[in-house]
C-alpha distance (Angstrom), angle and dihedral (degrees) to the residues before:
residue distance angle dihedral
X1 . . .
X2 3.57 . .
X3 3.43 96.1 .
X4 3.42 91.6 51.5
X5 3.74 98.6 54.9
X6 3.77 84.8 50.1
X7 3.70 95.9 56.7
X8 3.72 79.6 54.5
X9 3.57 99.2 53.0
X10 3.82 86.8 48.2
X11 3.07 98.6 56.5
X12 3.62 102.8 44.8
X13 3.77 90.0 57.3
X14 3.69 80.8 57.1
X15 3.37 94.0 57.8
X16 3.89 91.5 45.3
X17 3.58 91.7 57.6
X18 4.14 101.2 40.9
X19 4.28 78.6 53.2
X20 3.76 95.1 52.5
X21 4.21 90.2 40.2
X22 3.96 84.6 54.1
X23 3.85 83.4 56.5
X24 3.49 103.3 47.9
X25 4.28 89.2 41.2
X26 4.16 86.8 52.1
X27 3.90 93.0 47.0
X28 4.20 93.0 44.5
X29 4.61 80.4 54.9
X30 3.32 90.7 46.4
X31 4.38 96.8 58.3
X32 3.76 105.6 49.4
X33 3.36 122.9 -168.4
X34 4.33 140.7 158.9
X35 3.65 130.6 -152.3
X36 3.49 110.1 -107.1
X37 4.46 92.3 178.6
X38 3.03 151.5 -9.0
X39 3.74 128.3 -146.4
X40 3.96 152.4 170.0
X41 3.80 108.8 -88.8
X42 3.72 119.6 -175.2
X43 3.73 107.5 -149.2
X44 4.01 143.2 -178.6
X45 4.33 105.2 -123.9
X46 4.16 118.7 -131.8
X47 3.65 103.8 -117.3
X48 3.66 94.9 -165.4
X49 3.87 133.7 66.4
X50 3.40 104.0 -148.2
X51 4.48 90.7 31.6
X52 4.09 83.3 161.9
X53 3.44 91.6 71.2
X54 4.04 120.3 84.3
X55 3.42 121.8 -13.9
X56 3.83 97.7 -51.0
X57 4.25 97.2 127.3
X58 3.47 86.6 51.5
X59 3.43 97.5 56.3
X60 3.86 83.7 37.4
X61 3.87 95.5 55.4
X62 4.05 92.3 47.5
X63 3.63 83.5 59.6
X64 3.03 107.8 44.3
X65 3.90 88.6 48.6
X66 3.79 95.6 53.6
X67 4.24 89.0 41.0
X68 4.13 86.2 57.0
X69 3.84 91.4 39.5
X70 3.80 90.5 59.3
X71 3.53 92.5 38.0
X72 3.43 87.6 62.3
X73 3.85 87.7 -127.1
X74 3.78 106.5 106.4
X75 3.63 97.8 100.6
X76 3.64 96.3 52.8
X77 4.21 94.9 40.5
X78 4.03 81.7 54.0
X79 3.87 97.9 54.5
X80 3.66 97.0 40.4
X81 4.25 82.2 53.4
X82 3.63 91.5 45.1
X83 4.09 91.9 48.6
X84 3.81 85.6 49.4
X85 3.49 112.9 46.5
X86 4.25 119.1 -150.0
X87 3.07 122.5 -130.8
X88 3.85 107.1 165.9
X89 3.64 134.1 -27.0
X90 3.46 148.0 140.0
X91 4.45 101.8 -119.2
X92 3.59 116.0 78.5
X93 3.68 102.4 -165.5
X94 3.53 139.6 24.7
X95 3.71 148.5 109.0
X96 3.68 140.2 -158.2
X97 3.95 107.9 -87.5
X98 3.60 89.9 -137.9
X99 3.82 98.2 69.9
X100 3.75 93.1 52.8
X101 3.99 127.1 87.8
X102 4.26 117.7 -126.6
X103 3.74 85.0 -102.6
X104 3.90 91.7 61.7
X105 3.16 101.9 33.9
X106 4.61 87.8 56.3
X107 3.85 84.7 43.7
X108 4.11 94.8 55.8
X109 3.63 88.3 37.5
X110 4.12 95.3 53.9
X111 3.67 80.3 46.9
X112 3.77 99.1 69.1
X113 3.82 90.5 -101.7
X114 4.18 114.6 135.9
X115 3.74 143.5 -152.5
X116 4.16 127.2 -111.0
X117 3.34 139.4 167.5
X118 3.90 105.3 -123.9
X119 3.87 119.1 -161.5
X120 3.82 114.9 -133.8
X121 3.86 110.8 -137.9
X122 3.49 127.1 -167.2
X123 3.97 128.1 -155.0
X124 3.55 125.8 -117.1
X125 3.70 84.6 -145.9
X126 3.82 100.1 -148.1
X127 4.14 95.7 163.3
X128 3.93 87.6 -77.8
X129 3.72 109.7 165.9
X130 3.66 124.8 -118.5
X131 3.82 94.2 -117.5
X132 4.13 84.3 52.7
X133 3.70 99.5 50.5
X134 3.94 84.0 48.8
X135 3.54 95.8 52.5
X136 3.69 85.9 45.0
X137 3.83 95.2 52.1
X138 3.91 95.5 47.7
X139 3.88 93.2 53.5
X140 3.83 96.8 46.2
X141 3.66 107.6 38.8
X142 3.69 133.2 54.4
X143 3.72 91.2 -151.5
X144 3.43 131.3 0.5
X145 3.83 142.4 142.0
X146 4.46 119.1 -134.0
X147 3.41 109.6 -140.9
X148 3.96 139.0 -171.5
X149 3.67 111.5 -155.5
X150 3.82 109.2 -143.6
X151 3.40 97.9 -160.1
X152 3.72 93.9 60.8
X153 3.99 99.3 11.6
X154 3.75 99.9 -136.3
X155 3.90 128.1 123.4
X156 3.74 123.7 -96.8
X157 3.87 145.4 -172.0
X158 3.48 128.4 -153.7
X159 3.55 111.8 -175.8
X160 3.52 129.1 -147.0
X161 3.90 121.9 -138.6
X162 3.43 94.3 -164.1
């Protein structure tokens, strides 16, 4: 009998998880989105697993401030940021490699900073709210930033492949 009754339990935790996976597959249909780019981004890695926890970002942003300050590169990492507004994400510093002069670019790199290719995604706007597309972003990609561009006012992913 008590195998039995732990077949049972087995396979209703199967069941639980096929349900929630039929979730998760209807919500990724229901967002639709193409890749419009993809480009060089130099970015600034997480060190920490948990980086919510204590005061880690903080000490994360300070760095990363002074890092682009003696790179030179502050300026330009601020515009780009300002052009493309964040609204969630889960990468705390980076910039496309393009806008930044060999001097920069040697400077971030000495600093522990790295180089990825990071797909641009556009929305399929479809009157999605802002929670959704969230939700959507942090169960389909491992890293990625959610943008609104001001100049055109539309919602975009870049996507990390970290």
């Amino acid at each position: 009998m008590k195998i039995i009754d732990e077949i049972i339990d087995i396979s209703s935790k199967l069941k639980k998880t096929k349900k929630s996976f039929g979730k998760r597959d209807k919500l990724n249909k229901k967002i639709e989105y193409c890749k419009i780019n993809t480009i060089p981004f130099i970015y600034k890695p997480i060190t920490r697993q948990n980086y919510f926890e204590g005061n880690y970002l903080v000490k994360f942003a300070e760095e990363r401030t002074r890092q682009l300050q003696e790179a030179k590169a502050l300026d330009i990492h601020n515009e780009f940021w300002v052009n493309h507004k964040t609204i969630k994400g889960n990468v705390f510093g980076s910039v496309p490699k393009e806008l930044l002069n060999e001097k920069a670019l040697s400077s971030l790199l000495a600093s522990g900073w790295k180089e990825t290719s990071v797909n641009v995604l556009d929305l399929k706007n479809r009157g999605e709210e802002v929670k959704e597309i969230i939700n959507f972003c942090e169960e389909t990609f491992n890293y990625y930033i959610l943008i609104k561009e001001e100049l055109t006012n539309t919602y975009m992913i870049l996507e990390y492949k970290i």
